[in-house]
mmCIF file as Biopython writes it, N, C-alpha, C and O atoms, coordinates in Angstrom:
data_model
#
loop_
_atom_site.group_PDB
_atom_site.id
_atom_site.type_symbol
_atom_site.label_atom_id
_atom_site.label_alt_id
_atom_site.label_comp_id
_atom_site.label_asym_id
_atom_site.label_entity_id
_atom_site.label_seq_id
_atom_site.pdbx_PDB_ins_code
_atom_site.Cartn_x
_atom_site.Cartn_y
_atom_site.Cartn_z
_atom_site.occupancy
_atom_site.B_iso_or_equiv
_atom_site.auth_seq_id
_atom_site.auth_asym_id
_atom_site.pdbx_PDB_model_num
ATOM 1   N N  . UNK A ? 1  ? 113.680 91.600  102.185 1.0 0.0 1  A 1 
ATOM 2   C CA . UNK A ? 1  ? 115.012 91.256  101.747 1.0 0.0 1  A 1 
ATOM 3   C C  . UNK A ? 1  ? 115.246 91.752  100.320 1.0 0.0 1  A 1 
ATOM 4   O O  . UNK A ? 1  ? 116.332 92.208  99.963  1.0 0.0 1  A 1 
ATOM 5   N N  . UNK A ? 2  ? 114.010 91.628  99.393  1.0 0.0 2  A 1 
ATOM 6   C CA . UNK A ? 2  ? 114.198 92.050  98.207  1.0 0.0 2  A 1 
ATOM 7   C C  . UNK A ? 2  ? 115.040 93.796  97.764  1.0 0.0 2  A 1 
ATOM 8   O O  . UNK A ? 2  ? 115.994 94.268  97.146  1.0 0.0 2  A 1 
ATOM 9   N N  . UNK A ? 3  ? 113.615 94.272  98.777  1.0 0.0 3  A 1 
ATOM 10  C CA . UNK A ? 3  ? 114.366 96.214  98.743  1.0 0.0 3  A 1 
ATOM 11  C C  . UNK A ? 3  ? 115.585 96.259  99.308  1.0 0.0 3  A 1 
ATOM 12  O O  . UNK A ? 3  ? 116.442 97.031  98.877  1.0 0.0 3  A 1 
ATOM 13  N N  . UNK A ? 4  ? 115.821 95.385  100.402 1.0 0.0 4  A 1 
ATOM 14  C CA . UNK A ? 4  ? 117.315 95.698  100.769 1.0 0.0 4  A 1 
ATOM 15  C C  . UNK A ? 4  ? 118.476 94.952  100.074 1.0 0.0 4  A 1 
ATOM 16  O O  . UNK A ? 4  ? 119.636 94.987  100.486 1.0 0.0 4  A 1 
ATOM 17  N N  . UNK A ? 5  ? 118.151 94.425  99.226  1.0 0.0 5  A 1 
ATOM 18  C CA . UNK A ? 5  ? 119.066 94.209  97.968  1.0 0.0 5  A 1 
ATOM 19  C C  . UNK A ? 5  ? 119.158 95.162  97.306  1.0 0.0 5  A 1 
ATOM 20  O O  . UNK A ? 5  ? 120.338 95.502  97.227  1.0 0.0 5  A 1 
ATOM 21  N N  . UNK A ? 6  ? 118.388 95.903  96.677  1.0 0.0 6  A 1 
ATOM 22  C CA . UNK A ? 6  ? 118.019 96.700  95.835  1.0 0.0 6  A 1 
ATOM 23  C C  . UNK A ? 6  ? 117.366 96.589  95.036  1.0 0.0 6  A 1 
ATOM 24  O O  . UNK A ? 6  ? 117.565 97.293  94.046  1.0 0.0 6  A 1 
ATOM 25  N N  . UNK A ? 7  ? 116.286 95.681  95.047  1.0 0.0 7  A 1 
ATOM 26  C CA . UNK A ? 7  ? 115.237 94.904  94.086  1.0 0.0 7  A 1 
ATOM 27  C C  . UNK A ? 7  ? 113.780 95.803  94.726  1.0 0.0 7  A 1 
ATOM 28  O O  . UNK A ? 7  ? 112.893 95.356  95.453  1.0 0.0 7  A 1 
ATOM 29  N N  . UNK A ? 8  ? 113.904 96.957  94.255  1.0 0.0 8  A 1 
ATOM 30  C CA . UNK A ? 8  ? 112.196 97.534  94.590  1.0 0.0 8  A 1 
ATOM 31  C C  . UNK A ? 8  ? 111.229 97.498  94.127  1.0 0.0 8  A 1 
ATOM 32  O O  . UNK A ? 8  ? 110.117 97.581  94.648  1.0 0.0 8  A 1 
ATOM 33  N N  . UNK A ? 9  ? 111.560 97.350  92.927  1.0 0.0 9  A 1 
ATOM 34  C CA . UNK A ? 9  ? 109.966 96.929  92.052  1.0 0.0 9  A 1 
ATOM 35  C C  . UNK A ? 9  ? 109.786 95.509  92.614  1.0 0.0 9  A 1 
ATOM 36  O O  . UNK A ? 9  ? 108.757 95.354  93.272  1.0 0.0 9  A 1 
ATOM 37  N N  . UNK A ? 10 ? 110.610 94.425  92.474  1.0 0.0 10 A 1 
ATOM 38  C CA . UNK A ? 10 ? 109.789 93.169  92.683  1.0 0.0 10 A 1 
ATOM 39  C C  . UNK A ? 10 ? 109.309 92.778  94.301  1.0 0.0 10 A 1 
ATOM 40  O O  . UNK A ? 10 ? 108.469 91.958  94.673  1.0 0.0 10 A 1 
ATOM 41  N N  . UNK A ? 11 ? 110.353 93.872  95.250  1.0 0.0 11 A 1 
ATOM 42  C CA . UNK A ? 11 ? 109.383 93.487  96.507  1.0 0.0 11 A 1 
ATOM 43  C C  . UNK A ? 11 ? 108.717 94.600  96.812  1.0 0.0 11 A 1 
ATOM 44  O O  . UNK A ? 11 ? 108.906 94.910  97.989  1.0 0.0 11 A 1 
ATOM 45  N N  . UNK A ? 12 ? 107.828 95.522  96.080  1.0 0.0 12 A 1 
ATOM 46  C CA . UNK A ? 12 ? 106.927 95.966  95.834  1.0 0.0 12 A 1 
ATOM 47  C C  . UNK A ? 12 ? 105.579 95.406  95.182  1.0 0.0 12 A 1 
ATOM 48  O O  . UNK A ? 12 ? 104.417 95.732  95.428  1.0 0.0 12 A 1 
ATOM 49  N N  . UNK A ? 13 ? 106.058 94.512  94.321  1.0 0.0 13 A 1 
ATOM 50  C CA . UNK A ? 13 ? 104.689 93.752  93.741  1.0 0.0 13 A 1 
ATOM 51  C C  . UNK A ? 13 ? 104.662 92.311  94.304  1.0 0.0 13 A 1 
ATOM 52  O O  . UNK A ? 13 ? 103.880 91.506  93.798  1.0 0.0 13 A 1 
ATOM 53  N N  . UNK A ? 14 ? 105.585 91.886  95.466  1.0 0.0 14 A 1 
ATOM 54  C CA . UNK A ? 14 ? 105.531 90.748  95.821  1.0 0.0 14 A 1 
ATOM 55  C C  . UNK A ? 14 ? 104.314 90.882  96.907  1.0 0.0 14 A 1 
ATOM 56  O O  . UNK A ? 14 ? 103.380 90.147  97.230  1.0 0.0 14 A 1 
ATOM 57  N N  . UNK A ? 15 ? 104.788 92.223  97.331  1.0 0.0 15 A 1 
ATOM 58  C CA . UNK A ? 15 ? 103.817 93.094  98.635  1.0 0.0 15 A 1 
ATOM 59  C C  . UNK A ? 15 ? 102.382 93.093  98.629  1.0 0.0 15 A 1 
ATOM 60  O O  . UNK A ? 15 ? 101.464 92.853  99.412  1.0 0.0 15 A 1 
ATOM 61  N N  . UNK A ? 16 ? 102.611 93.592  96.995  1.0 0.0 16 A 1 
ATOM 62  C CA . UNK A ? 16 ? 100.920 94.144  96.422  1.0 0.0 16 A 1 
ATOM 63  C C  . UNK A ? 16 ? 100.123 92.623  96.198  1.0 0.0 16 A 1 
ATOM 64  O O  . UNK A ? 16 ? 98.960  92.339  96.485  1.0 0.0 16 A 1 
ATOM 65  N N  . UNK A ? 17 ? 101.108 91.827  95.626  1.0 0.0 17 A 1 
ATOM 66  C CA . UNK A ? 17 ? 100.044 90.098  95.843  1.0 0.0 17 A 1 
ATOM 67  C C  . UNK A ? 17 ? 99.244  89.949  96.949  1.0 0.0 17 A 1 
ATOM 68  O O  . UNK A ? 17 ? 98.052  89.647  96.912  1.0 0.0 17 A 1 
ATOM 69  N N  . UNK A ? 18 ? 100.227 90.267  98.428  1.0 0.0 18 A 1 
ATOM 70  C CA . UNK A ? 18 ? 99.413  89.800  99.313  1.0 0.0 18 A 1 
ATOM 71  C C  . UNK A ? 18 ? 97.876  90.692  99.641  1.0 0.0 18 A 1 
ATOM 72  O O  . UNK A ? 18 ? 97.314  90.785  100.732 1.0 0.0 18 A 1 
ATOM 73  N N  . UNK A ? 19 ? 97.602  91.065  98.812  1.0 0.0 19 A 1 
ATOM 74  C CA . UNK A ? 19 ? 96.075  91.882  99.506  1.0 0.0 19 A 1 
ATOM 75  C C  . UNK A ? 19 ? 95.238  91.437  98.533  1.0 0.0 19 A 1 
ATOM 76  O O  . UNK A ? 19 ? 94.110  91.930  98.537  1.0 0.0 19 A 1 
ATOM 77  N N  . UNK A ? 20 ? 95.586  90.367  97.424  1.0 0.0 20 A 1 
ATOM 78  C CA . UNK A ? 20 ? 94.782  89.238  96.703  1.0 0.0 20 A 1 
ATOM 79  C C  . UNK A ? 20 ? 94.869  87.715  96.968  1.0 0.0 20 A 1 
ATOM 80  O O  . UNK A ? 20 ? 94.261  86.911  96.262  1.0 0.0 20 A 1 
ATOM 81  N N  . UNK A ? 21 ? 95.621  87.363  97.978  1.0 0.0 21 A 1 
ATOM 82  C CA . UNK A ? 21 ? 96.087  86.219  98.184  1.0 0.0 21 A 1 
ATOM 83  C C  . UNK A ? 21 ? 95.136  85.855  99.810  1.0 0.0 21 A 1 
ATOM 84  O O  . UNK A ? 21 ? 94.554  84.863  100.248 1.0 0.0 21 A 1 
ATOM 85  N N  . UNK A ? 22 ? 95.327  86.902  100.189 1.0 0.0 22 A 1 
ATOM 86  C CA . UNK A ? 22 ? 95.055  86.909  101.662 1.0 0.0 22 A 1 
ATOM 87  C C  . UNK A ? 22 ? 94.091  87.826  102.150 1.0 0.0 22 A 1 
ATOM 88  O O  . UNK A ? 22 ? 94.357  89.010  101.943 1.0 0.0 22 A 1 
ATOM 89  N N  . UNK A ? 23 ? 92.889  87.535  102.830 1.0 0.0 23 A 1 
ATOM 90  C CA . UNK A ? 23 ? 91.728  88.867  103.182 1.0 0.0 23 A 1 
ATOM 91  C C  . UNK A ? 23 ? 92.757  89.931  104.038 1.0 0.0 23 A 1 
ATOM 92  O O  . UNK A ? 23 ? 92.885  89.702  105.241 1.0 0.0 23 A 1 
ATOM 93  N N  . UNK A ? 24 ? 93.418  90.968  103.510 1.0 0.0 24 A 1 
ATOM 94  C CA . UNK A ? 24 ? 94.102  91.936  104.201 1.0 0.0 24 A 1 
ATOM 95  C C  . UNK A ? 24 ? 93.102  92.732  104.786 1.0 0.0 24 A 1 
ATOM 96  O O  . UNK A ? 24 ? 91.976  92.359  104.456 1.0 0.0 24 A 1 
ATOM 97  N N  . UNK A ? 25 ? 93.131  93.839  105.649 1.0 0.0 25 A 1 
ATOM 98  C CA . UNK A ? 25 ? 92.442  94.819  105.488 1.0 0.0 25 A 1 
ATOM 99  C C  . UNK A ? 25 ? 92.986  96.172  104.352 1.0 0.0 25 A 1 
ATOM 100 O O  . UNK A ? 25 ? 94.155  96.439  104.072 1.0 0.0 25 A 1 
ATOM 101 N N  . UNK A ? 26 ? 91.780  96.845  103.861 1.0 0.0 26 A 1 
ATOM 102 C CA . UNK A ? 26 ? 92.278  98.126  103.123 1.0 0.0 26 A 1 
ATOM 103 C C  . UNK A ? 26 ? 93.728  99.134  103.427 1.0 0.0 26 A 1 
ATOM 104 O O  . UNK A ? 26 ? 93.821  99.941  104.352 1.0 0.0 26 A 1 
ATOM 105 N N  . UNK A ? 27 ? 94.516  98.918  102.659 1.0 0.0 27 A 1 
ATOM 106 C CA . UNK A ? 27 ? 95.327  100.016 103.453 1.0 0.0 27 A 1 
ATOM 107 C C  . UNK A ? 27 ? 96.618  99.082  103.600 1.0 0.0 27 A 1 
ATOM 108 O O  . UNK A ? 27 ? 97.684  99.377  103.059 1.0 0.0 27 A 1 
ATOM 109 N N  . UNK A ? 28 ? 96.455  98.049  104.297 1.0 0.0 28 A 1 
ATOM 110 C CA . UNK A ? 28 ? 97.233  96.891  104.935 1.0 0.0 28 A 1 
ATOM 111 C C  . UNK A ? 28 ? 98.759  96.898  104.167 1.0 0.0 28 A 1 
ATOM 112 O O  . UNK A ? 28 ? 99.836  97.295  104.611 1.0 0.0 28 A 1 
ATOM 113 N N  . UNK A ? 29 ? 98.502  96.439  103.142 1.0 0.0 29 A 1 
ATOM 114 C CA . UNK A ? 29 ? 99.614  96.540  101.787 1.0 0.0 29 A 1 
ATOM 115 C C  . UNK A ? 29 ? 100.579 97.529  101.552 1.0 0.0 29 A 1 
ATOM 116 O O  . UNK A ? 29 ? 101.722 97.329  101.140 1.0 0.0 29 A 1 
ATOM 117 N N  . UNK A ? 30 ? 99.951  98.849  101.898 1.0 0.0 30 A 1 
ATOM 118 C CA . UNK A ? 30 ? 100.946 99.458  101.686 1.0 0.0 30 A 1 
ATOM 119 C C  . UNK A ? 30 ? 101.327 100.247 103.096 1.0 0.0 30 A 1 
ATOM 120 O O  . UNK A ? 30 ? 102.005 101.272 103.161 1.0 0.0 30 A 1 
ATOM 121 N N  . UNK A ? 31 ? 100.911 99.746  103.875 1.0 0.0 31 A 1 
ATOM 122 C CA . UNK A ? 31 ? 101.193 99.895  105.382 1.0 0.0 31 A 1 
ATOM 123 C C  . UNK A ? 31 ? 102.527 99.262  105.103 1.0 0.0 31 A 1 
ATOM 124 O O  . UNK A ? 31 ? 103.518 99.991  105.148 1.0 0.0 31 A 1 
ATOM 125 N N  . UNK A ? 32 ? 102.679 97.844  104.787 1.0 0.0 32 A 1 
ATOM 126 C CA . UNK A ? 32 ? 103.693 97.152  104.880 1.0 0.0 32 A 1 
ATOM 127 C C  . UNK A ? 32 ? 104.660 97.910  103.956 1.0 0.0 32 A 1 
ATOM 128 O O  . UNK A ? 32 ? 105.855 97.812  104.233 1.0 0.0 32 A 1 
ATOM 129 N N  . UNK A ? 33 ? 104.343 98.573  103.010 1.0 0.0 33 A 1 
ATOM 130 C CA . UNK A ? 33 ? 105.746 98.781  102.006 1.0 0.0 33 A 1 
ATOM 131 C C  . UNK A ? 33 ? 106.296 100.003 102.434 1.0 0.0 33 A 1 
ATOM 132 O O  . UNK A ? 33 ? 107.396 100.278 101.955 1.0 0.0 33 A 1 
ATOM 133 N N  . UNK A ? 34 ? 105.766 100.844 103.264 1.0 0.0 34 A 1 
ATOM 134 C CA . UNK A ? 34 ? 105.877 102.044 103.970 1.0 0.0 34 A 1 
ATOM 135 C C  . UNK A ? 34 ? 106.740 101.423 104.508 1.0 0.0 34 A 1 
ATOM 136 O O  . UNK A ? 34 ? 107.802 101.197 103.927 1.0 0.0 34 A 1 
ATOM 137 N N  . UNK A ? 35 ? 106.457 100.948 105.898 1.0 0.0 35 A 1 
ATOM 138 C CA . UNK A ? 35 ? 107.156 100.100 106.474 1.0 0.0 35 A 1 
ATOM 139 C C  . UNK A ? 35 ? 108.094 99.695  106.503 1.0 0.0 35 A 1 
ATOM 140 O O  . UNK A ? 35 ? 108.799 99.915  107.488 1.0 0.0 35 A 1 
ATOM 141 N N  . UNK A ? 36 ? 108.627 98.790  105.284 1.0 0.0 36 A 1 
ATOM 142 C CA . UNK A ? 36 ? 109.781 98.236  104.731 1.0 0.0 36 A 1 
ATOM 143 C C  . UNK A ? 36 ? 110.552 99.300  104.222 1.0 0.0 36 A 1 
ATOM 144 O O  . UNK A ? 36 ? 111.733 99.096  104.501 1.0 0.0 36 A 1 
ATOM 145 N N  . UNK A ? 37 ? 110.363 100.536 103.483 1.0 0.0 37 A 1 
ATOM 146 C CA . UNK A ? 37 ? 111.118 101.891 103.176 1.0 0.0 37 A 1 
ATOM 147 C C  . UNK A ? 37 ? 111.643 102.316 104.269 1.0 0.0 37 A 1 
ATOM 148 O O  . UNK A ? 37 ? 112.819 102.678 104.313 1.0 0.0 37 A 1 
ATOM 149 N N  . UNK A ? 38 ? 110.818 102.330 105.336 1.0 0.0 38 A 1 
ATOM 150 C CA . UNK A ? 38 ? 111.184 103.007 106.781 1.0 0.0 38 A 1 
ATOM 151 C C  . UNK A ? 38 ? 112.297 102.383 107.565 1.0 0.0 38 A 1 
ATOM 152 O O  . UNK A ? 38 ? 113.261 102.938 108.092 1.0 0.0 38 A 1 
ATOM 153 N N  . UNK A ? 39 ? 111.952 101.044 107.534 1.0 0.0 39 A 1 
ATOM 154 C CA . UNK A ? 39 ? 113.230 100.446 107.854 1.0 0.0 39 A 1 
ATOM 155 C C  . UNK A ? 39 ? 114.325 100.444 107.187 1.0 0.0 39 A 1 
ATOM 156 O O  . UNK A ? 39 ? 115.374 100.494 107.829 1.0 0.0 39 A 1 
ATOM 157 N N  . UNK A ? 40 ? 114.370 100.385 105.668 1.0 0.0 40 A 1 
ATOM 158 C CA . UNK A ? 40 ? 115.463 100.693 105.294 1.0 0.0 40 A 1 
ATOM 159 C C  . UNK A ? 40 ? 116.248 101.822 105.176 1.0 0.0 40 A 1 
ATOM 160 O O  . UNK A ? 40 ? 117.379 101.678 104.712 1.0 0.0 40 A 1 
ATOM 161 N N  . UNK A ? 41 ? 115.788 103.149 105.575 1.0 0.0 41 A 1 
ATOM 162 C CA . UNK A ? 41 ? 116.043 104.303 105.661 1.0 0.0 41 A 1 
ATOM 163 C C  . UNK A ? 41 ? 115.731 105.044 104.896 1.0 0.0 41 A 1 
ATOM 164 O O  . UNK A ? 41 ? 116.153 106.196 104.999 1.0 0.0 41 A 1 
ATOM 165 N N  . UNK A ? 42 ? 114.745 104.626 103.669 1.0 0.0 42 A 1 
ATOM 166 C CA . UNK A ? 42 ? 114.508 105.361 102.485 1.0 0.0 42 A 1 
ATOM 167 C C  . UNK A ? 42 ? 113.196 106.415 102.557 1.0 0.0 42 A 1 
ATOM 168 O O  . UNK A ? 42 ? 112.486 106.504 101.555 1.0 0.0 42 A 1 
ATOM 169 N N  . UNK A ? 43 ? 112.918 107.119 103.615 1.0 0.0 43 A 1 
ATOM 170 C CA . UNK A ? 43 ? 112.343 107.783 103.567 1.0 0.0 43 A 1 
ATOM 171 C C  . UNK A ? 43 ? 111.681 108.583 102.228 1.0 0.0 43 A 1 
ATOM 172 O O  . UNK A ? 43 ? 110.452 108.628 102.277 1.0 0.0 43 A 1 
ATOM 173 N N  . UNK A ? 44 ? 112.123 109.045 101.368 1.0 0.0 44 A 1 
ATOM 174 C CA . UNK A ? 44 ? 111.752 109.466 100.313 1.0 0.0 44 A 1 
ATOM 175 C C  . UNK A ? 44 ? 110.600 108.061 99.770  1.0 0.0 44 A 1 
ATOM 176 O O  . UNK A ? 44 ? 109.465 108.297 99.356  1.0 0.0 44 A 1 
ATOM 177 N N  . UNK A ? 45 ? 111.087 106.864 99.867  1.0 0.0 45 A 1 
ATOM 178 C CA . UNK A ? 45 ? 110.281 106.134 98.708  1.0 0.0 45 A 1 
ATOM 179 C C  . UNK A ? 45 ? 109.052 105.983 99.765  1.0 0.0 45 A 1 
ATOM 180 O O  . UNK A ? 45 ? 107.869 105.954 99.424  1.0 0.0 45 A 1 
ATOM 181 N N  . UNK A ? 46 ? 109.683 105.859 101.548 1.0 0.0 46 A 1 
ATOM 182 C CA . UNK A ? 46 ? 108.136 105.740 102.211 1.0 0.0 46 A 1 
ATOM 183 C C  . UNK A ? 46 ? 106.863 106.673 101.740 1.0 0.0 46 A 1 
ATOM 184 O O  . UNK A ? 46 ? 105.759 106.444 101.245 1.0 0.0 46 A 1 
ATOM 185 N N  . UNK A ? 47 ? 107.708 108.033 102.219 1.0 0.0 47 A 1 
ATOM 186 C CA . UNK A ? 47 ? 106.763 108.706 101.893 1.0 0.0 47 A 1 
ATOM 187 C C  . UNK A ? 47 ? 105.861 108.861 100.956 1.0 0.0 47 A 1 
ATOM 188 O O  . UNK A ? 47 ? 104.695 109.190 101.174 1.0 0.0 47 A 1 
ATOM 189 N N  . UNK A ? 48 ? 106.562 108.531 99.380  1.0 0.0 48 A 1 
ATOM 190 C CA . UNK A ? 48 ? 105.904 108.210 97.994  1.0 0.0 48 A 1 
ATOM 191 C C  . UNK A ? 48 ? 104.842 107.004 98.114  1.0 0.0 48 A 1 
ATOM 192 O O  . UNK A ? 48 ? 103.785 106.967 97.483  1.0 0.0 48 A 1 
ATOM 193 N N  . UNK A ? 49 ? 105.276 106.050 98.999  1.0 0.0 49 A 1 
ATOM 194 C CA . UNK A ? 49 ? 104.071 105.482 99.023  1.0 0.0 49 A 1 
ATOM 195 C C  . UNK A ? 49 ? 102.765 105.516 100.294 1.0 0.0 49 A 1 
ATOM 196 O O  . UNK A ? 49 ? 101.711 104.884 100.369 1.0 0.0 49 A 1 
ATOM 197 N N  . UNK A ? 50 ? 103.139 106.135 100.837 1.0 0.0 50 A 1 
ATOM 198 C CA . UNK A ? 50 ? 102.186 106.962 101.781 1.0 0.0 50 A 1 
ATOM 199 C C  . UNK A ? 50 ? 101.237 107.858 101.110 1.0 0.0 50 A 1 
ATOM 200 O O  . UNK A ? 50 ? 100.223 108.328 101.628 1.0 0.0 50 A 1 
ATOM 201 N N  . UNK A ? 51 ? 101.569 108.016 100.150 1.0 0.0 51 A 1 
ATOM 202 C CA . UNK A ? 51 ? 100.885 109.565 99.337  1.0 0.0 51 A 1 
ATOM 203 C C  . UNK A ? 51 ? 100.675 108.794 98.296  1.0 0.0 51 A 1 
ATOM 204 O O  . UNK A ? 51 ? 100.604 109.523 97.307  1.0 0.0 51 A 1 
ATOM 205 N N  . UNK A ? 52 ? 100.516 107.492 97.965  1.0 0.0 52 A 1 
ATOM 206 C CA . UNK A ? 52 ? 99.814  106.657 96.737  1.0 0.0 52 A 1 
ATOM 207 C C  . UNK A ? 52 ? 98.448  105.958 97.916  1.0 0.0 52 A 1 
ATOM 208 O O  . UNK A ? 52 ? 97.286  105.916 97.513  1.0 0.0 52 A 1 
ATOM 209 N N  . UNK A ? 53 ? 98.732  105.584 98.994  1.0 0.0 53 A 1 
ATOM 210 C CA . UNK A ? 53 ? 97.883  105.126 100.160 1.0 0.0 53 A 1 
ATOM 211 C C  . UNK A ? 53 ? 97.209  106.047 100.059 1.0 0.0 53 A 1 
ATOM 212 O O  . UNK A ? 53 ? 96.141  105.566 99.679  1.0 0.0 53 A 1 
ATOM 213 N N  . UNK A ? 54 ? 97.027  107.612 100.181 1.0 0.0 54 A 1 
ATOM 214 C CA . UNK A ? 54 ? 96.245  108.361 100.510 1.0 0.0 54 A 1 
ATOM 215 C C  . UNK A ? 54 ? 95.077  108.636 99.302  1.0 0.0 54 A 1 
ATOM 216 O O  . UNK A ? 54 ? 93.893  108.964 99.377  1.0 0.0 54 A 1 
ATOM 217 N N  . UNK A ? 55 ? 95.986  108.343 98.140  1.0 0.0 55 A 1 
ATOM 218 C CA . UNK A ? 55 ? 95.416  108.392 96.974  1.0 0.0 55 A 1 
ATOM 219 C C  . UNK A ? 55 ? 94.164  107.428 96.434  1.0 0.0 55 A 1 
ATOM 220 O O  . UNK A ? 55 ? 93.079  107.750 95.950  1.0 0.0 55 A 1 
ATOM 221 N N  . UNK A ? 56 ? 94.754  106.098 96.712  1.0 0.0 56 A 1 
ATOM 222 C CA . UNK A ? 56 ? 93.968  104.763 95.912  1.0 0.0 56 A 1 
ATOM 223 C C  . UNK A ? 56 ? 92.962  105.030 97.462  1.0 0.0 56 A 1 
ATOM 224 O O  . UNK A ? 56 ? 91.819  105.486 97.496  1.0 0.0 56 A 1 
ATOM 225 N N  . UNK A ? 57 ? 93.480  104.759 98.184  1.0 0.0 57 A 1 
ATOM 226 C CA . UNK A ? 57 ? 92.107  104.977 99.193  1.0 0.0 57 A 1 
ATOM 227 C C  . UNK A ? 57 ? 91.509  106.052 99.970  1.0 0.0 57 A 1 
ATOM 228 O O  . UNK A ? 57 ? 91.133  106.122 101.140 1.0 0.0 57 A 1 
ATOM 229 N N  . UNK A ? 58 ? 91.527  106.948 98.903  1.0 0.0 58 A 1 
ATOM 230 C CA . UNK A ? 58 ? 90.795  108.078 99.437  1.0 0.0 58 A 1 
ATOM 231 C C  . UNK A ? 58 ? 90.702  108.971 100.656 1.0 0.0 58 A 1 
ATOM 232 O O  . UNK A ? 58 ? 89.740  109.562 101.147 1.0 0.0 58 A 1 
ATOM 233 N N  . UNK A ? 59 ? 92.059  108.894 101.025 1.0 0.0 59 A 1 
ATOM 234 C CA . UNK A ? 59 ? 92.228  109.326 102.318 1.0 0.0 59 A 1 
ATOM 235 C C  . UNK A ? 59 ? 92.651  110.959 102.424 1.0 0.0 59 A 1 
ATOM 236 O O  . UNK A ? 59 ? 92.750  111.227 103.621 1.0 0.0 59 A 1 
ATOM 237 N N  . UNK A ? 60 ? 92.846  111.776 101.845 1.0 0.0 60 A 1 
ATOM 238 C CA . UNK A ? 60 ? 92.913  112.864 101.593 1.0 0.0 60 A 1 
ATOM 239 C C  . UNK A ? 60 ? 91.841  113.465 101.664 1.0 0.0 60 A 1 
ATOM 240 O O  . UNK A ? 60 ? 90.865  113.223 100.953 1.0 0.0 60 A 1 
ATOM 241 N N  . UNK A ? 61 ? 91.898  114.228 102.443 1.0 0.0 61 A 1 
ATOM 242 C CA . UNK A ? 61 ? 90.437  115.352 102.473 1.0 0.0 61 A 1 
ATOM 243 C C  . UNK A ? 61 ? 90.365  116.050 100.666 1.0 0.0 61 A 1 
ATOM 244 O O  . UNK A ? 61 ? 91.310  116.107 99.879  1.0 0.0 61 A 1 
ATOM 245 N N  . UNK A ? 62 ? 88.980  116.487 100.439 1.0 0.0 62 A 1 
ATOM 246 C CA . UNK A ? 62 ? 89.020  116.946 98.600  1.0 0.0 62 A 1 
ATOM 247 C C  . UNK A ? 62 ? 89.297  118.252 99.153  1.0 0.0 62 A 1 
ATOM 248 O O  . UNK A ? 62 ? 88.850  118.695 100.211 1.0 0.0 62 A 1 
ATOM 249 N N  . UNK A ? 63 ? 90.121  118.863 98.295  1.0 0.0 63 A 1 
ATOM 250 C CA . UNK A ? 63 ? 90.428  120.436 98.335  1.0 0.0 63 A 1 
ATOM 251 C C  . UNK A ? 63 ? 89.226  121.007 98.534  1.0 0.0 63 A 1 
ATOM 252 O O  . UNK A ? 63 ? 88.108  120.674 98.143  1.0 0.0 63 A 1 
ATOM 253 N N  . UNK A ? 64 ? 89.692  122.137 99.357  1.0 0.0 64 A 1 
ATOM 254 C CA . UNK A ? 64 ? 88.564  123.518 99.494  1.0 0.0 64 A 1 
ATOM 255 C C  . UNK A ? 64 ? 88.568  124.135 98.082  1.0 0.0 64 A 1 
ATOM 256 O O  . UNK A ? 64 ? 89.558  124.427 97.412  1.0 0.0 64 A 1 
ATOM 257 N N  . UNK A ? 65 ? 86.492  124.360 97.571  1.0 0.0 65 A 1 
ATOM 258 C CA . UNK A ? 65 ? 87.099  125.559 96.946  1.0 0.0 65 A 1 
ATOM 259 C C  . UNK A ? 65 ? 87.492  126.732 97.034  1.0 0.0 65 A 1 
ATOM 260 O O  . UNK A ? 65 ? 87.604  127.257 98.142  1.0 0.0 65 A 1 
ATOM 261 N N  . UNK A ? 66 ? 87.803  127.433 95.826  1.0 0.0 66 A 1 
ATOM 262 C CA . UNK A ? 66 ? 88.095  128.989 96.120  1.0 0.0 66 A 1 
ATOM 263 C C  . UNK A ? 66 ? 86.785  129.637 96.254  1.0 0.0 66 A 1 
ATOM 264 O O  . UNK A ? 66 ? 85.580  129.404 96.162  1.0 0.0 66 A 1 
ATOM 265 N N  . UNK A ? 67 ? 87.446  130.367 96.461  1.0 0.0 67 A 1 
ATOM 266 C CA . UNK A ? 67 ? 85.667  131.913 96.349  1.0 0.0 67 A 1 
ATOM 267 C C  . UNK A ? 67 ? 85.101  132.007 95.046  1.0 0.0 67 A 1 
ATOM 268 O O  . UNK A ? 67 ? 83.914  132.317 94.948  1.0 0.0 67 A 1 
ATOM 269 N N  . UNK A ? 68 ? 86.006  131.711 93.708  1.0 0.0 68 A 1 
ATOM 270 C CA . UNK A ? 68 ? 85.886  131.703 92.606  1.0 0.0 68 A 1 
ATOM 271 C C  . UNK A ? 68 ? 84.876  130.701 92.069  1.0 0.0 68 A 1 
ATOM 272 O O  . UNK A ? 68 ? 84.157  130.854 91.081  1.0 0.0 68 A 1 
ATOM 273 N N  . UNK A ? 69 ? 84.950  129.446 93.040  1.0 0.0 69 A 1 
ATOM 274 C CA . UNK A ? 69 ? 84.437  128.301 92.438  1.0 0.0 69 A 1 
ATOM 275 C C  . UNK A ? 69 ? 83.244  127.286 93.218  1.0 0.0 69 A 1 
ATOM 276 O O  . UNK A ? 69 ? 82.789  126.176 92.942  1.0 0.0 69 A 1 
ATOM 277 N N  . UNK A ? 70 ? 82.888  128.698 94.807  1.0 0.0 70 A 1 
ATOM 278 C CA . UNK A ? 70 ? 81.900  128.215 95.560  1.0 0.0 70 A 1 
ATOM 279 C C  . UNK A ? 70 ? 80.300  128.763 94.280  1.0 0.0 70 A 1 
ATOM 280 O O  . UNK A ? 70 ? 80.333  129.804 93.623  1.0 0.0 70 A 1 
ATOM 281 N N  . UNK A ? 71 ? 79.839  128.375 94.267  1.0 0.0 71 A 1 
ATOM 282 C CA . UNK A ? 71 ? 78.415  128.254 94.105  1.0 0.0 71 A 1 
ATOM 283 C C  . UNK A ? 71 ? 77.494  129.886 94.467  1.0 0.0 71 A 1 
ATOM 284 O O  . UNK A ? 71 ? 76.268  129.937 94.369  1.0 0.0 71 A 1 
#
């Protein structure tokens, strides 16, 4: 209800409480705020936090190196 007011920071960190409040699983948290972007149509902010998910938990494969920088 918060984002669809237009309150994104605070139901963004209302979000992020619950994965200290409650044994979530990894990931869980911002499953939900994805989620909540998606439903609201804001694709742009889902995606931004899809690509902070991939980040804090390591979900991104590590770049290839170049030829320059193999060994």
């Amino acid at each position: 209800m918060l984002a669809g007011m237009g309150y994104h920071e605070a139901a963004e960190h209302s979000l992020l409480r619950l994965f200290y409040r409650y044994a979530m699983p990894d990931g869980t948290v911002y499953d939900l705020i994805v989620g909540t972007y998606q439903r609201l149509g804001d694709e742009e902010r889902a995606e931004a936090w899809a690509a902070k998910k991939n980040v804090m938990l390591c979900l991104d494969p590590p770049p290839t190196p170049t030829e320059e920088e193999q060994p």
